[in-house]
N, C-alpha and C positions, 0 to 999 in steps of 0.2 A: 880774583874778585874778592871784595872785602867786604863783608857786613856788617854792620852798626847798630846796636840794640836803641831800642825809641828813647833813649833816657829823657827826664823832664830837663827841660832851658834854663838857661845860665838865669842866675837875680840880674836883674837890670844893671846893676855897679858893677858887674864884670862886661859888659857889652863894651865895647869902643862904641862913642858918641855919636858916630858919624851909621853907624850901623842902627842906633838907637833912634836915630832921625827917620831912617830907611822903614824900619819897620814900623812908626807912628806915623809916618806918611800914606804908609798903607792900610793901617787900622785906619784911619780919617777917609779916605776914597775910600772902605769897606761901608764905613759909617751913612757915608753921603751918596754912596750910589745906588741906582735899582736896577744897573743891568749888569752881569758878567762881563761884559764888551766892555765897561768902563774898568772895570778891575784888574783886567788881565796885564795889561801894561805895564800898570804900579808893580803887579806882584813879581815879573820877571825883570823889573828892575831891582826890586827889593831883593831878590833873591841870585841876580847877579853879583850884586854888590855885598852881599855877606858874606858873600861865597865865594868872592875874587873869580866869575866865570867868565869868560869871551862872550858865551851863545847861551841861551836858557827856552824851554817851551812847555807846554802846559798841554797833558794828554789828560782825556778823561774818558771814562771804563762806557759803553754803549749800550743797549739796551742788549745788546747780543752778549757783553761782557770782552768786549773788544777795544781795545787803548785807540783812543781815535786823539788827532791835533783838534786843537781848540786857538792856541795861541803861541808864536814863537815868533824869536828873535834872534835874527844873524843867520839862519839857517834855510836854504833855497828849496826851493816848491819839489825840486825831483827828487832829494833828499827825506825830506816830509814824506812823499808817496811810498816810498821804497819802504822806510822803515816803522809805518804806522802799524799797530798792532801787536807790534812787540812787547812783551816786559815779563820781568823776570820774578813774577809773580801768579798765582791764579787769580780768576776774577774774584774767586771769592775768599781768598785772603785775611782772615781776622787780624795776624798779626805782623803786617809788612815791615820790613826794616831796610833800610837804607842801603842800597848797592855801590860801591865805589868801586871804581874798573880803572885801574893807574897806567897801565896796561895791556888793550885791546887786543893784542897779540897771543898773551898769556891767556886768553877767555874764551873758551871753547866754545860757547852756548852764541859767540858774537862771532865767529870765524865765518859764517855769509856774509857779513854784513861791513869786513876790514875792507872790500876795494871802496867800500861807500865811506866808512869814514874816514880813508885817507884822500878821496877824489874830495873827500867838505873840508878835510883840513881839520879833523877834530883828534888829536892825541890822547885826550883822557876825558873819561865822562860820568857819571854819578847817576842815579836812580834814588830821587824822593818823593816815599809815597805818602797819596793824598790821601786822608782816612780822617771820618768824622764816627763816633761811639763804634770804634770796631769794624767800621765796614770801608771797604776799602773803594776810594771815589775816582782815583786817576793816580797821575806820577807828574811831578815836574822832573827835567830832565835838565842838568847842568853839562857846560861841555867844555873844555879845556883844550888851548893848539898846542901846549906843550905838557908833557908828564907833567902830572898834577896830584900829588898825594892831600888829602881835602882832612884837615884838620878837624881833631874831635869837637872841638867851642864851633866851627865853622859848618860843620854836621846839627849840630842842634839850633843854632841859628836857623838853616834852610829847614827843620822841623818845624819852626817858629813860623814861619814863613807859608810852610806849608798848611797848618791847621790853621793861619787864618785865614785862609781860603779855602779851606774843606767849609769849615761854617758860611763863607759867604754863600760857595754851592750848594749848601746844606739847604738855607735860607732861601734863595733863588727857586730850588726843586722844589721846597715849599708851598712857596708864592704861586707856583706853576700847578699843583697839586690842588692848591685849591680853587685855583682860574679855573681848574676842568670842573673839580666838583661842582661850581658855581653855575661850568656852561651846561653841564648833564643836570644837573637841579632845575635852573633857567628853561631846558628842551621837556623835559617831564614832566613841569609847569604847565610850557606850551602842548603839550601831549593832552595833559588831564584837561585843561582849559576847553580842547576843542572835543575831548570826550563827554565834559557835562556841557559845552553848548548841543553835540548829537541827543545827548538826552534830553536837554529841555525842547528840543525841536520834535522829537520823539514823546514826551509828554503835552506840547503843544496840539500835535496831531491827536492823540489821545482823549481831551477834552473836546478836541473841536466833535469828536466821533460822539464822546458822550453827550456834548451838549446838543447835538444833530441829529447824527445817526441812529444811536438807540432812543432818541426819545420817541423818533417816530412809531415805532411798532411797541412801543409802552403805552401812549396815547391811544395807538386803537385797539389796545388790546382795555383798556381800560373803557373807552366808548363805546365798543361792541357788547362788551358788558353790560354797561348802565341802560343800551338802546334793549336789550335784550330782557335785560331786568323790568324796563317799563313797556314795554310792547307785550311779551311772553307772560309780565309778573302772574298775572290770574290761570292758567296751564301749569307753574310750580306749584310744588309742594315746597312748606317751607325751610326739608333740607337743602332743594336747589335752591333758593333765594340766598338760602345762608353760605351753597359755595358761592353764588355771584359776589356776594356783597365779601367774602375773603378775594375775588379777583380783583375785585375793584381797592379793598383797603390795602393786598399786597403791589398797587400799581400805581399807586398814592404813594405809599412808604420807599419803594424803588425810584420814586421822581427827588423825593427828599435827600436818597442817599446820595444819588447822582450830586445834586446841590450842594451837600456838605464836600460831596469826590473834590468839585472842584472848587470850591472854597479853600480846603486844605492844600491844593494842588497850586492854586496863585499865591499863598500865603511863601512857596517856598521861591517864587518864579519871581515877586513882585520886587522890582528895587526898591532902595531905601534912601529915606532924604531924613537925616539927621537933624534934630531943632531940640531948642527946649521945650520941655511937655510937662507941666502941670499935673500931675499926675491926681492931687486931691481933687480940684475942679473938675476934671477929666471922672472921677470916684460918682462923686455926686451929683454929675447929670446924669450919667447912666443910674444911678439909684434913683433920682427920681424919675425917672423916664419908667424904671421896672416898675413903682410904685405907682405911676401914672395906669397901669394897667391893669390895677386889680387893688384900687382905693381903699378898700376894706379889710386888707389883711394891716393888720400893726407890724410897723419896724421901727425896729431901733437900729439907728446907724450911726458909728462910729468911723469919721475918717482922721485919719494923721494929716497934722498941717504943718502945709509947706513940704511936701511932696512933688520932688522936681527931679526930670533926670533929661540926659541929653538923648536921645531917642528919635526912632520914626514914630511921627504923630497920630499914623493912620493905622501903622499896628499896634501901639498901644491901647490905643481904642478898644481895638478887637479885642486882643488881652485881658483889658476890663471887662467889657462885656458878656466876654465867655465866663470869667472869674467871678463874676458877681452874680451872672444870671443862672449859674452855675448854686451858688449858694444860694439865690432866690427860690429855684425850683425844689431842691431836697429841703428847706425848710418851710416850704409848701402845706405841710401838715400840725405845721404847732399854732400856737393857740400864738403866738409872737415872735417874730423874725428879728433874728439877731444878727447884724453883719457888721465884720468888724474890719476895717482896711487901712494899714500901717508899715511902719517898715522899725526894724529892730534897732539896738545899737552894733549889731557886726555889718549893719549895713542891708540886711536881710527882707523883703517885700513879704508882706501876708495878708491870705483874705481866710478869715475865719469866719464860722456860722456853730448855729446853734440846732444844723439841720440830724438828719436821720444817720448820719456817719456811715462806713463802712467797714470792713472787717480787715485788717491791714493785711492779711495774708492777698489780699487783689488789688495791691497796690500797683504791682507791674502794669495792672490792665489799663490802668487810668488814662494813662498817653497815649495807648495804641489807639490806632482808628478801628471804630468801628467796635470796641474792646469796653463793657460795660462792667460796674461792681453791683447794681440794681437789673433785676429783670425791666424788659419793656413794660408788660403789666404794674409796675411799681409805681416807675417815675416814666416820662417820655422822652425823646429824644432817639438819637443816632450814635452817640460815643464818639464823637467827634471833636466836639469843646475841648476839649483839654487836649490834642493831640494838635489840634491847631495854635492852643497857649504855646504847648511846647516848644511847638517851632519856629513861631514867635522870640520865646525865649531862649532857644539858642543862636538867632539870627544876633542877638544879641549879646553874643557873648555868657549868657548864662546858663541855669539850671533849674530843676522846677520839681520838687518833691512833692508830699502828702504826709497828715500824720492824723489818725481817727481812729474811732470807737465806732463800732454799731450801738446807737439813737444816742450820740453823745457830740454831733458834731464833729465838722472834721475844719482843718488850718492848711492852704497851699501855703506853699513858702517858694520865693525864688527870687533869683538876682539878677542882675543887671549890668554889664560888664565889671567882672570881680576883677580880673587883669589888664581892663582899661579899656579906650577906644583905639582900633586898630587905626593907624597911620591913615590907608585908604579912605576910612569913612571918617574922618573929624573932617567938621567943617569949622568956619569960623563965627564963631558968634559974640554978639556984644558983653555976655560976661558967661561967667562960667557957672552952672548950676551947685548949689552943695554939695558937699560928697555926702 
């Protein structure tokens, strides 16, 4: 047995021509092909023929690290069975080199295997392995009917041979490597898809209980109250009048919270239909609509023009009107409402006021539901407005901060797809809005 160290390939001016065709025929089918099945042929031609061999096959290492046939030529099916598995290699192999066996006879490690290659008619036969960075991928197998000592130029040729097709399997295993990841990403997809359809089915049921089921004993827990309050009122003293009238205002504000429950709950559930939205006209009904409500306070309103973005029309609404009514309510107490609504040059949305501010350390709370920076005695509401902007705002690709003073006003800020419209939701529309 003779081994070969891998040395690098002759320059092209030492090839014979006709070898030089052989192996640019085969780089061109590597190029052009996308399956092994088309490859295999070329390369046991190309590799016959630099090689001056009768028979040639292409074994490659299995998932067990097992030499399994793949492709071969000149060589019969019980032949193939008998000696698949073999090589004179381990599987894991960093640095395989070339086996030449001129003589079957003289090769200990083949002495099972002589009544098989004399019943195929193979006299001499070669081992070249396939290896792409190091790691060993299979062996093409050359085979010769008469004594055959395999030339050094003739040795690196089938090198040559060989590593272009380590790369093609390289590429192939590739291609194959990432079809799975594609189909386990794809199945994960469908996994998580039918886990938050159970959820929304699971919050559907939720709501229906809120909007149904507890309302009812909220209702009579609050009527039994008020019957009891006006039937009994003259029997209390006015500590009991004053628990009644905490049952009846805690069963009041429990119907509220419910409202806002599921307000923020369709806000997450609700599809989206994509338009262009006006966002300044969209600014100033709702400010006049707030100002319709309370005539005698003074505002000054500042809106940015021409204020367009491609969006759902029905939550930006909401948006606005949490946003603004939001500033309406904390500047509540000045002598003149200041609101200011615009968008930056980084692209940035802002509603600014001139209201009571907050202390930035309770910024986190702002978004949470139900999560206030004012007591209830302060200002009114539920803490809900801004956790419903939020997710709003993130339905949309964006994000949605705060920046304030206690009594100095405070500025949301947020955007609006910063990384664009996701594929899914663009629709098409007659022109496109400014960026």
């Amino acid at each position: 047995m003779t081994l070969h160290g891998a040395q690098s390939a002759n320059s092209p001016a030492e090839f014979p021509l006709d070898k030089l065709r052989a192996l640019h025929a085969l780089a061109d089918r590597i190029n052009r092909s996308v399956s092994l099945d088309d490859i295999y042929p070329e390369a046991l031609g190309a590799l016959r023929q630099v090689a001056h061999a009768e028979r040639a096959a292409v074994l490659l290492l299995d998932a067990a690290g097992s030499m399994r046939f793949v492709a071969s030529d000149g060589l019969s099916e019980a032949y193939c069975r008998a000696v698949e598995g073999h090589s004179p290699w381990a599987a894991n192999e960093a640095q395989a080199r070339p086996v030449l066996v001129s003589d079957p006879a003289r090769e200990p490690s083949l002495a099972k295997l002589l009544p098989l290659l004399a019943a195929e008619g193979i006299a001499s036969l070669a081992f070249i392995p396939i290896a792409h960075q190091g790691r060993l991928l299979g062996k093409f197998m050359l085979y010769f009917n008469a004594p055959h000592t395999l030339p050094e130029a003739d040795v690196r040729l089938a090198l040559t041979v060989a590593e272009y097709l380590a790369l093609a399997v390289s590429r192939q295993r590739a291609v194959e490597e990432l079809q799975q990841l594609n189909a386990n990403l794809e199945a994960r997809v469908r996994r998580r898809t039918h886990q938050l359809e159970e959820a929304n089915r699971e919050m559907e049921s939720f709501c229906y209980s809120v909007s149904h089921d507890l309302r009812a004993p909220l209702r009579a827990l609050d009527g039994f109250a008020r019957i009891l309050l006006e039937d009994a009122g003259h029997l209390l003293d006015e500590l009991d009048k004053e628990k009644l009238g905490r049952i009846i205002a805690a069963s009041e504000r429990m119907g509220r919270l419910m409202d806002d429950l599921l307000k923020y709950s369709r806000i997450g559930r609700a599809s989206m239909r994509l338009a262009d939205v006006d966002l300044s006209a969209l600014a100033a009904e709702v400010a006049g609509r707030l100002q319709g409500q309370a005539p005698q306070r003074r505002l000054a309103l500042q809106i940015g023009a021409g204020l367009r973005v491609r969006a759902d029309s029905g939550l930006m609404r909401i948006l606005l009107e949490n946003l603004l009514g939001n500033a309406w309510k904390y500047t509540g107490g000045n002598s003149e409402t200041l609101i200011e609504f615009g968008r930056n040059g980084d692209g940035v949305y802002y509603v600014r006021d001139n209201g009571a501010g907050f202390d930035m350390r309770y910024a986190t709370k702002l978004f949470a539901p139900f999560q206030r920076a004012h007591s209830h005695g302060e200002f009114e509401g539920n803490g809900i407005g801004l956790a419903i902007v939020q997710r709003i705002v993130h339905r949309h690709g964006g994000r949605i901060w705060a920046e304030s003073e206690p009594g100095r006003g405070a500025t949301l800020y947020f955007t609006l797809w910063p990384e664009g419209i996701p594929a899914e939701l663009a629709c098409a529309l007659p022109s496109s809005p400014p960026a």
